[in-house]
C-alpha positions as CSV (number, residue, x, y, z in Angstrom):
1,X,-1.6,-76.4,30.2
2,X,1.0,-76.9,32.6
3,X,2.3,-73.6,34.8
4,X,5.5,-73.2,33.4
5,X,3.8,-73.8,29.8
6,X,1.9,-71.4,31.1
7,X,4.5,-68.9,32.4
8,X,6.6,-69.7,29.0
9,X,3.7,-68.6,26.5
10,X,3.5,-65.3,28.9
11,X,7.0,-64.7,28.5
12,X,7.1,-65.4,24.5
13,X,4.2,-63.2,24.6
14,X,6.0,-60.3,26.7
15,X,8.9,-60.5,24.4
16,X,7.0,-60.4,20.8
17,X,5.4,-57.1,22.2
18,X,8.6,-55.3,23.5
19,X,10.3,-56.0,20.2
20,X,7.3,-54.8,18.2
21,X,7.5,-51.8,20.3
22,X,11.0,-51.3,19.7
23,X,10.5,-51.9,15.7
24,X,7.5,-49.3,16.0
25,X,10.2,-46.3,17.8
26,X,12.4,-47.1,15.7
27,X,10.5,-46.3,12.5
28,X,9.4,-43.4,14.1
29,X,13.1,-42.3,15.0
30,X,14.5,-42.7,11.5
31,X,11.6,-39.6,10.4
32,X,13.6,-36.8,10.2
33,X,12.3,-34.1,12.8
34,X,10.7,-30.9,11.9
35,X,13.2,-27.6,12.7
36,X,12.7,-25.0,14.8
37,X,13.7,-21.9,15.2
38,X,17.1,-20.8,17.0
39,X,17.1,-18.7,20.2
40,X,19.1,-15.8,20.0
41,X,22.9,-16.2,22.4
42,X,23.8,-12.9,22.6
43,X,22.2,-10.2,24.6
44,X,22.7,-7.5,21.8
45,X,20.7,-9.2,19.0
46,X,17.9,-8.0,17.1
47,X,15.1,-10.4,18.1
48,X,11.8,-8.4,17.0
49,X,10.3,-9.3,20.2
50,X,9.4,-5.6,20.5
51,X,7.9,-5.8,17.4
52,X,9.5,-3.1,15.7
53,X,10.9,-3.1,12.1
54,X,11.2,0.9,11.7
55,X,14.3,0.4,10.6
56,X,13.7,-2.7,7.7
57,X,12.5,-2.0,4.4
58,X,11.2,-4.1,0.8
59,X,13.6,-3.2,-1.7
60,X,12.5,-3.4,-5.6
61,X,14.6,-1.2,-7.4
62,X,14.8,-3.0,-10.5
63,X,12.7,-5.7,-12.9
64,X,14.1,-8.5,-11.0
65,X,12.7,-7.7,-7.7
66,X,10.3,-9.8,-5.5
67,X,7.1,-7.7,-4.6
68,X,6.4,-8.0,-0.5
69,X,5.0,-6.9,2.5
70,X,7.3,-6.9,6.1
71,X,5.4,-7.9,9.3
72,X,6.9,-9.7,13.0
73,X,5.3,-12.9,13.3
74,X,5.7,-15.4,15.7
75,X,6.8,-19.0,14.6
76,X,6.9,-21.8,16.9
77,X,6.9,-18.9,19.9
78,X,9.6,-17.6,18.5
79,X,9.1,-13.5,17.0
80,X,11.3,-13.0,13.2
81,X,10.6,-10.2,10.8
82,X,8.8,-11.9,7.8
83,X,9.0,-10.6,3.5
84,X,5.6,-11.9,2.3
85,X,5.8,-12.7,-1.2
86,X,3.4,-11.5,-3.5
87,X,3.3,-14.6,-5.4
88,X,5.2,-16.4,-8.3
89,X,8.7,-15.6,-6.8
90,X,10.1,-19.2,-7.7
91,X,8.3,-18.8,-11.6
92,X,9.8,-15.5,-12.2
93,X,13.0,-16.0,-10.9
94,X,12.5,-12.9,-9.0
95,X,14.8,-11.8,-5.5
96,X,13.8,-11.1,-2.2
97,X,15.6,-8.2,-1.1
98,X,15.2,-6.7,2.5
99,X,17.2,-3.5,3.3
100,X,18.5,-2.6,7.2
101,X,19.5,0.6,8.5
102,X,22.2,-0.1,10.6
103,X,22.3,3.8,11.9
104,X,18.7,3.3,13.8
105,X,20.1,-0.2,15.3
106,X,23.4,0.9,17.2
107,X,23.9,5.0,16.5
108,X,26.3,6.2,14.1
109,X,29.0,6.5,16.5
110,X,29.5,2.9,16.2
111,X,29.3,2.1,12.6
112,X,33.1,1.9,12.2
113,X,33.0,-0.4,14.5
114,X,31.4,-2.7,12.5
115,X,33.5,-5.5,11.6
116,X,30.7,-8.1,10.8
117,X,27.3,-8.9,10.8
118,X,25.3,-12.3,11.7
119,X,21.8,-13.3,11.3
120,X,19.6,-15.7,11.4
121,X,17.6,-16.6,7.7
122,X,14.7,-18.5,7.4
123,X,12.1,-19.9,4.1
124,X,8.2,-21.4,4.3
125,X,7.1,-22.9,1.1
126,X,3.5,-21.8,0.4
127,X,3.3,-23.8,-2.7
128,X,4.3,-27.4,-3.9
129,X,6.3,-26.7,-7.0
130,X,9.4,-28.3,-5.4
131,X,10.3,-31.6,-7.3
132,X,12.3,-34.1,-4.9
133,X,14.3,-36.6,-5.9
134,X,12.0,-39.5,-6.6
135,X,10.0,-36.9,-8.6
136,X,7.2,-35.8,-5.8
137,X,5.9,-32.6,-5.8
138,X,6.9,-31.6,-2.3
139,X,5.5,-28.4,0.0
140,X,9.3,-27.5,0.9
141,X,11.3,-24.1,0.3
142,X,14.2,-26.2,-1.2
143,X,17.4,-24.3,-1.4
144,X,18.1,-21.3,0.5
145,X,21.0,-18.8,-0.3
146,X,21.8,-15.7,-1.2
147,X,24.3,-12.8,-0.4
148,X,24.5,-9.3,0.4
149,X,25.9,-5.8,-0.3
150,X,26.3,-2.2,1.2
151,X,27.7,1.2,0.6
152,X,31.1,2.2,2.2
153,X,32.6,5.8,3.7
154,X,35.1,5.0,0.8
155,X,33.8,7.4,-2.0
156,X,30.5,5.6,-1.2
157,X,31.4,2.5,-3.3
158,X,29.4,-1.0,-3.4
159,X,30.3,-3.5,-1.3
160,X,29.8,-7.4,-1.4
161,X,29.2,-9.3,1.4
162,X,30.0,-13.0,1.4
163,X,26.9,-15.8,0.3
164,X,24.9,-17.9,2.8
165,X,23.5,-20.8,1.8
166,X,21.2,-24.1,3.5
167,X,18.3,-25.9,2.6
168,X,15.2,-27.4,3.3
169,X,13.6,-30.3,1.6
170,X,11.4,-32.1,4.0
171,X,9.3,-29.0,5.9
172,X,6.7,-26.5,4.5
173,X,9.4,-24.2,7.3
174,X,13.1,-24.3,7.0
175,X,15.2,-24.1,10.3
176,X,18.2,-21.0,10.3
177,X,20.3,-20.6,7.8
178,X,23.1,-18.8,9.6
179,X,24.6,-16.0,7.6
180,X,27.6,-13.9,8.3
181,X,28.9,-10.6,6.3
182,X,32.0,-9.2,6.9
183,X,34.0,-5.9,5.5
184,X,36.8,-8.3,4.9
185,X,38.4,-4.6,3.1
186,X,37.8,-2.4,6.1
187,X,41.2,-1.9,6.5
188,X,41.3,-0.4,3.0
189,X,38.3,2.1,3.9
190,X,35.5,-0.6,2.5
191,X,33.6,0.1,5.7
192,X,31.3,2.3,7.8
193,X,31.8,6.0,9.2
194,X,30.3,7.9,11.7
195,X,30.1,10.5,9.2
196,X,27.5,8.2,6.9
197,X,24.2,9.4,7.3
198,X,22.3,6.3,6.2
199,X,24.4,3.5,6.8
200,X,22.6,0.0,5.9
201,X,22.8,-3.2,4.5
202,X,20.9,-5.1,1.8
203,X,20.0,-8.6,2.7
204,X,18.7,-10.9,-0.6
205,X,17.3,-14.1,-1.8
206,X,17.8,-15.7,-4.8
207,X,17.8,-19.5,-6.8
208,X,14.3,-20.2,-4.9
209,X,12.6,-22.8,-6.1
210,X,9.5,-22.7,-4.5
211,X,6.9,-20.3,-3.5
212,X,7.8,-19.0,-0.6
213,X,8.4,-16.3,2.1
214,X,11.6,-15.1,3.8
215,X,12.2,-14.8,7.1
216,X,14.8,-12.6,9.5
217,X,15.8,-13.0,13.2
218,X,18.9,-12.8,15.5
219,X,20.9,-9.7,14.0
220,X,24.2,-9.0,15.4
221,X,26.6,-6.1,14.7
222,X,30.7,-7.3,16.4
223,X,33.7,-5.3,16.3
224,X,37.1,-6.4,14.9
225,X,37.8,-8.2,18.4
226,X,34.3,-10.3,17.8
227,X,32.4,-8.1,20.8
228,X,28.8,-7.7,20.0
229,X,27.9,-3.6,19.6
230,X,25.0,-2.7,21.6
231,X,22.3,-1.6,20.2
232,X,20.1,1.9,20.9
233,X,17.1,0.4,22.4
C-alpha cells in the first residue's frame, strides 16, 4: 500500500471513530437528567440544616389522612424535612398533610407581616404502581400538587391558600415543586396577628399516584413589599 493510501485509510479511519463518538454523546444527551435538589437563595429560609423540625407536625384529623413519620434527611447533600408514608397512600387515595407553626419560625411580632409564604416540595416513589404512557409500570411519583390552608385573626376563620402543582415521571426522586401561598384577603383581616397564639399553616398532598413520600425544604415568610422576615434562630 502506497503512503498516501496509507495516510487516507488512517484518515477514513479517524473520521468513522469521531462520528461514532459523536452518535454515542449524543444518545447519551437526549436521556433526560436526573433532578436535584434546589439550594436555598435567600438567607432567611428554613433549610433544616440544623436539623430541627420542633415546630412541624403529621396532621390526620380525619379518615382521609395519610399516616407518617417527620425526620431531616439529607438528599443529594442537600438536608429537607421528610413525611414517611406508612404505606398505600396512592391505593387509598389518602393526603399527606404537614402542619407549620409559623409563631416558633419568626415570633409573633411578625405574623402580620406575613404577606406570603414559599417553599420548596419534593415526592420519591417507593413503589412502581405508576403507569406511563406506553403502559410500563414506572418507579416515579407522577403528579405532584396540592394546596394549603390556615386560620386567620379574623374571627379565626379558614383560609385557602392557592394550589402548587409539578411532576415527575422519569425519577424514583422528583426535583422542587415550587409552591407559593399568599393572604391574597389580608387587607380584609384574612391574615395573621400578633395577638394569635398558635399561628400556622397546613401544607397537603393529594391526586398521588404512587407510593411515595413527601418532602419539605426552603421556607420563606416575605412581607407585602416581598422582603424575606427573619426568622428566630
Amino acid at each position: 500500500m502506497s503512503y498516501k493510501k496509507l495516510l487516507a485509510s488512517a484518515f477514513m479511519f479517524t473520521m468513522l471513530a469521531a462520528s461514532a463518538g459523536c452518535a454515542e454523546n449524543e444518545d447519551k444527551s437526549d436521556e433526560p437528567a436526573a433532578p436535584a435538589p434546589v439550594e436555598a437563595s435567600d438567607e432567611n429560609a428554613v433549610t433544616f440544616d440544623d436539623d430541627d423540625f420542633s415546630f412541624a407536625e403529621v396532621i390526620c384529623d380525619d379518615s382521609t389522612s395519610a399516616e407518617g413519620e417527620l425526620s431531616v434527611v439529607e438528599v443529594q447533600g442537600n438536608k429537607m424535612l421528610k413525611f414517611t408514608d406508612s404505606g398505600n397512600v396512592a391505593m387509598e387515595e389518602r393526603v399527606q398533610k404537614i402542619r407549620i407553626n409559623a409563631v416558633s419560625l419568626i415570633g409573633a411580632e411578625n405574623l402580620e407581616k406575613v404577606s406570603r409564604i414559599e417553599f420548596d416540595l419534593y415526592a420519591d416513589a417507593t413503589d412502581d404502581l405508576l403507569v406511563n404512557e406506553n403502559g410500563e409500570n414506572v418507579k416515579a411519583p407522577g403528579w405532584i400538587g396540592g394546596g394549603g390552608g390556615t386560620v386567620t385573626a379574623d374571627d379565626e376563620k379558614w383560609y385557602d391558600f392557592g394550589e402548587f402543582s409539578g411532576g415527575e415521571y422519569n425519577f424514583d426522586m422528583s426535583g422542587a415543586v415550587h409552591a407559593e401561598f399568599k393572604f391574597l384577603l389580608a387587607a380584609g383581616g384574612q391574615k395573621w396577628s400578633a395577638e394569635m397564639e398558635d399561628a400556622n399553616f397546613l401544607i397537603m398532598r393529594w391526586g398521588i399516584q404512587n407510593e411515595s413520600n413527601m418532602y419539605i425544604d426552603n421556607i420563606v415568610f416575605y412581607d407585602e413589599e416581598g422582603n424575606s422576615i427573619p426568622l428566630l434562630k
